[in-house]
N, C-alpha and C positions, 0 to 999 in steps of 0.2 A: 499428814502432810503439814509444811510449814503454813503459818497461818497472815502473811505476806508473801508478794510476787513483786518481779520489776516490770514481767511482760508479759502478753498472753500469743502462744503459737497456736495457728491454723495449722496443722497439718495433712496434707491429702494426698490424694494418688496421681490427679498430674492428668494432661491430654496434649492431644497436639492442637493449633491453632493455623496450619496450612495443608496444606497436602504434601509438601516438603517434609515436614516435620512427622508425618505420619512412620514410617518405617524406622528412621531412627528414635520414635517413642516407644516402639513395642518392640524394640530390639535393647530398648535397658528391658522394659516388663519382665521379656521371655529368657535374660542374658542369665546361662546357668539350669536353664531347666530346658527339658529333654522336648520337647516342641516341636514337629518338622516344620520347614519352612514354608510349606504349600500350604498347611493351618494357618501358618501366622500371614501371608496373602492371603487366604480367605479374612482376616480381622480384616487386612488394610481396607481391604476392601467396602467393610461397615462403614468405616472414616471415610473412605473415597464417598459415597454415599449422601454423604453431610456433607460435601464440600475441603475433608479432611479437617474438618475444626469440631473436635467435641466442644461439646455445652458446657463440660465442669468446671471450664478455668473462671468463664465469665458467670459462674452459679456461684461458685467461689469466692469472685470479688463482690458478688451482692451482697454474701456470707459476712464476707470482712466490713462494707459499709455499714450492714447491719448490727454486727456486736460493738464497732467503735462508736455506733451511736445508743445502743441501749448500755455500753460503759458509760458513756457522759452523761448519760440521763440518770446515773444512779452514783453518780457522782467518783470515777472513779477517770483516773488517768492514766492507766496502764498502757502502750502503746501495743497495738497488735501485729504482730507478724506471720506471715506467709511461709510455706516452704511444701515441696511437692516430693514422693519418694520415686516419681519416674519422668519428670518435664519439669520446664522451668517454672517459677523458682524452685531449683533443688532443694531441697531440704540444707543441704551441707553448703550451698552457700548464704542461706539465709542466718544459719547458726553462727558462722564469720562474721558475716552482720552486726549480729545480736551482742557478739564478744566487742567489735569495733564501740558496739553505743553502749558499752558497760553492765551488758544486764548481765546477772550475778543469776537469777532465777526464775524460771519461766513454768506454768502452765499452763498445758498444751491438748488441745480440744483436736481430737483425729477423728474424720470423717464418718465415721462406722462405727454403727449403734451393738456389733455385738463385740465376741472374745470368739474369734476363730484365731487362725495361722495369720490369714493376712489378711486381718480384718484387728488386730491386736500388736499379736508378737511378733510381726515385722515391724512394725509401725515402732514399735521398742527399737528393735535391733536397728533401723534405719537412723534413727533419732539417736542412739549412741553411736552410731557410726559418723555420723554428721560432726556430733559434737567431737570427737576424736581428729577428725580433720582440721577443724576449727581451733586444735591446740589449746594448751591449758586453759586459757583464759575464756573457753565457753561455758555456755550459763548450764548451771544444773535444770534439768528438765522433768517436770514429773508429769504424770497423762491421768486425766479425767478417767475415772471411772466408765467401762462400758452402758448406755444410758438406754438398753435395748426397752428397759421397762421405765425409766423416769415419764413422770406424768406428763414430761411437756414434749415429749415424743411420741408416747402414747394416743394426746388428745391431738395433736395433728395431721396423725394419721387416720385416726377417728373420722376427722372432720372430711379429708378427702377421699372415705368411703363414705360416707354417708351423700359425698357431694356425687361420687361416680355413681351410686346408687340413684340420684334423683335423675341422672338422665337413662335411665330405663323407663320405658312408656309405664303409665303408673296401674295401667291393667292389668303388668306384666312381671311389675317388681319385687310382687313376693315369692315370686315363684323362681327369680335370678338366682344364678349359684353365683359364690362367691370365694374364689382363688384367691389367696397369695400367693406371693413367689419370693424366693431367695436365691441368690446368687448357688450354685451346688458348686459342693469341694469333693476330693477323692476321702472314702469310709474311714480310710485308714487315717485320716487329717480331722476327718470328726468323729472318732472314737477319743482321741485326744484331746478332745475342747470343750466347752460349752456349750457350743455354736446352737445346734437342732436344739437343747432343752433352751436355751433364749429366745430362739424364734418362734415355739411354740408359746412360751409364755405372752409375747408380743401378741401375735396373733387368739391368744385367749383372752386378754386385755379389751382388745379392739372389737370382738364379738361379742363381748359381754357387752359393752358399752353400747353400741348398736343391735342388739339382740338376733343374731343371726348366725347360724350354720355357719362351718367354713372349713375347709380344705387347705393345705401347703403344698407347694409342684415347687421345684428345681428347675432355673435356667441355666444358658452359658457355659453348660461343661467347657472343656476344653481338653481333656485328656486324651488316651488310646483308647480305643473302643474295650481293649480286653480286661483295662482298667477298673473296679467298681467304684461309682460315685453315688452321691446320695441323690434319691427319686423319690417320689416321682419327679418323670421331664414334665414341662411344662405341656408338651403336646399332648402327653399321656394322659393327663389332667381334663386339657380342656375334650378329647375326644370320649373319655368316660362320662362328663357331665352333660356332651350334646344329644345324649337321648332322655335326658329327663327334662330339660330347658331350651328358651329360644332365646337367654341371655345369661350373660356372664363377666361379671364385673372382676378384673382381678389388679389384684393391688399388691404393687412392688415392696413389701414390708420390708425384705433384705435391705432396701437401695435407702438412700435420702439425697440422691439426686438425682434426674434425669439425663442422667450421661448415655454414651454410646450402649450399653448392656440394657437401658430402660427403652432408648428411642428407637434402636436397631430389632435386639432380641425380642422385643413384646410389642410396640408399635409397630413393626414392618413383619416380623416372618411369624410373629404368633399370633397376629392379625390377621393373615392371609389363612392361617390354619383355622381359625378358628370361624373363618366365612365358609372355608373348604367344608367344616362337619356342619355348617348350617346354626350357628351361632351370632350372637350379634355381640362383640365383647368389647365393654367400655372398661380404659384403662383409668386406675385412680392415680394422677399427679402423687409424688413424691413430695414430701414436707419442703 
């Protein structure tokens, strides 16, 4: 990589901020892919839920407060920009932007700690599309490295198992099982990728470091049933482990935010299952 920048790009996935805004968010998401409609209402639905406002845009802007102040602190003055692949700010008009205020070359920090499909190589292809819109005069763009193992992702997720860990009653703690979860894609999408051998390396990382047992489950399908995707589901998970345990900490290792797929999928319906098998399961906060 060149070893100068003019700018540094947030890049993310975007949420909606009304209940207005909800069905035309997940109509760019799903636009092009085979989805019936009556799944994509059951999503809106998540959103309706919240009030129609995910968490990620204002997770987002802490995101940005926070690196334009750890840049000044380390003496640099690159100016930060924003840009979203499915709500505002779009992606492709932040790149306009960026051509308007001269930047020549940008890198660009995307949400997601691994190299899956789209969790990677959209996040590429959207970022070239962007800049293509943007006409000649957009900034060259290169992406960070996937940081599913850097230490400073590692240890904060460390930290928020260890933290989910202490509120288990402490007569009871060693005996906790302890879940991760990742977002689940179709087999055919991670025979392709990296994705499961990164998230096991993550989740070996993170055991090690706290010295405890641990299991991977799959949330959030979204495909046709006849589809294979990668499992275990998350239910499947937590119902195998509720007859050896009366607690179960699981920690969202895929996520590093607490958007709709962490508050909905695992705080409300994997919560509710996991009272069903007679479990007590404390979720670990995302970094």
């Amino acid at each position: 990589m060149p070893s100068s920048y003019d700018a540094v790009l947030v890049a993310s996935f975007g949420g909606p901020e009304s209940r207005e805004e909800v069905l035309p968010f997940l109509e760019n998401v799903l636009r092009g892919r085979n989805v019936p409609r009556e799944r994509m209402m059951e999503v809106a639905e998540h959103y309706y839920h919240f009030g129609g406002r995910s968490p990620i845009n204002d997770q987002n802007r802490a995101l940005l407060d926070a690196l334009r102040a750890e840049l000044r602190s380390r003496g640099q003055s690159l100016p930060v920009y924003w840009g979203n692949r499915h709500w505002r700010p779009f992606l492709r008009d932040t790149l306009r932007t960026m051509a308007e205020d001269g930047v020549g070359r940008a890198l660009a920090f995307c949400t997601s700690a691994y190299s899956s499909y789209s969790g990677c190589r959209q996040y590429l292809d959207d970022i070239e599309r962007a800049r293509i819109e943007a006409g000649p005069d957009a900034p060259e763009v290169d992406k960070l490295r996937a940081f599913y193992n850097h230490p400073g992702f590692i240890g904060a997720m460390t930290d928020r198992v260890r933290e989910a860990l202490a509120r288990v009653p402490s007569e009871r703690r060693e005996q906790a099982a302890l879940l991760f979860s990742a977002h689940s894609v179709p087999l055919s999408m991670a025979e392709g990728c990296p994705y499961v051998e990164q998230l096991h390396e993550a989740c070996r990382l993170i055991s090690v470091a706290i010295g405890r047992e641990w299991q991977l489950a799959y949330q959030s399908r979204s495909g046709p049933p006849n589809q294979p995707w990668l499992g275990p589901d998350i239910s499947e998970a937590l119902r195998d482990v509720a007859g050896g345990t009366k607690d179960v900490v699981v920690a969202p290792v895929g996520f590093i935010s607490d958007h709709m797929e962490v508050v909905y999928d695992l705080d409300t319906e994997a919560a509710a299952l996991a009272a069903e098998f007679g479990l007590r399961m404390v979720r670990a906060r995302t970094v």
